[in-house]
N, C-alpha and C positions, 0 to 999 in steps of 0.2 A: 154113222157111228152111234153108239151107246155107251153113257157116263155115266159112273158111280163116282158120287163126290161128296164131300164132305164140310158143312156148313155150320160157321163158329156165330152163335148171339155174340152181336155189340153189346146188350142188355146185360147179359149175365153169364157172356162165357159159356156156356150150353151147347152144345153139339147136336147137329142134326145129320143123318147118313140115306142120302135117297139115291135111286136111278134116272133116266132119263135121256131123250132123245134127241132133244134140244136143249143142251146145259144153259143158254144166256136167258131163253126163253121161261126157264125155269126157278132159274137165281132170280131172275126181276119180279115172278110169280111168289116167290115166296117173300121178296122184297115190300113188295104194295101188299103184302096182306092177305092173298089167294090160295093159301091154304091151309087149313085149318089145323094141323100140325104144327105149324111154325107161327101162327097168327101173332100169337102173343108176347112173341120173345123177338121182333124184328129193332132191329135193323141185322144183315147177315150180310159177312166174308166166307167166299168161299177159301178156304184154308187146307183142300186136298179133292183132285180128283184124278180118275182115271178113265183112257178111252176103252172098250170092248167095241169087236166087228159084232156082234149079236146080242140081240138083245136078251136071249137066256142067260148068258156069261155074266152079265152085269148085273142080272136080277141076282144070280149065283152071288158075282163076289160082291154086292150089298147084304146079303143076309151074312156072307162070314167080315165082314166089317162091323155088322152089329153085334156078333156073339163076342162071347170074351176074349179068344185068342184072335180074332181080326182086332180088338181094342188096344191090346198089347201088340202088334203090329202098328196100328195109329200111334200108339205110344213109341215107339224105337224110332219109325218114320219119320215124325214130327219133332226130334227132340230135342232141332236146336230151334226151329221155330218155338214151341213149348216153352223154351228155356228163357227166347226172348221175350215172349210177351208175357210172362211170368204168370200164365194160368198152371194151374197147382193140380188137374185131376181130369181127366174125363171119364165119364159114365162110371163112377165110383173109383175108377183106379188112381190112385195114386202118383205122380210124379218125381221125381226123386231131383232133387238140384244138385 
């Protein structure tokens, strides 16, 4: 399988949106600091993913999870999570309480 998932900073609330072939393998990579992407904003929960049979699908639906209308999608998805942990916005959007 191939994951598109979605990782929230402990630090500052921050969002990060990758693929991958090995999701545990990959949380713990960006956990200890292994990628330069996320280096600076660890500690991370993963807070959303999904599995694809192919790894083109996932590559796919990462890049429409990074544009706007995959955002607002994260946004409707997430929104009683969101609500709970009382983050206010991702990647400029807004949340509404």
């Amino acid at each position: 399988m191939n994951y598109v998932y979605v990782l929230k900073s402990r630090k500052d609330d921050s969002w990060y949106t990758g693929s991958t072939r090995d999701l545990r393998k990959r949380f713990n990579q960006h956990n200890k600091g292994q990628s330069g992407y996320t280096r600076d904003k660890i500690p991370y929960d993963i807070i959303y993913y999904e599995a694809c049979i192919n790894e083109h699908d996932a590559r796919v639906r990462e890049k429409y999870l990074k544009s706007g209308p995959g955002k607002r999608y994260l946004k409707n998805r997430l929104k009683s999570f969101l609500s709970l942990t009382g983050v206010m916005g991702i990647a400029g959007i807004d949340i509404e309480k």
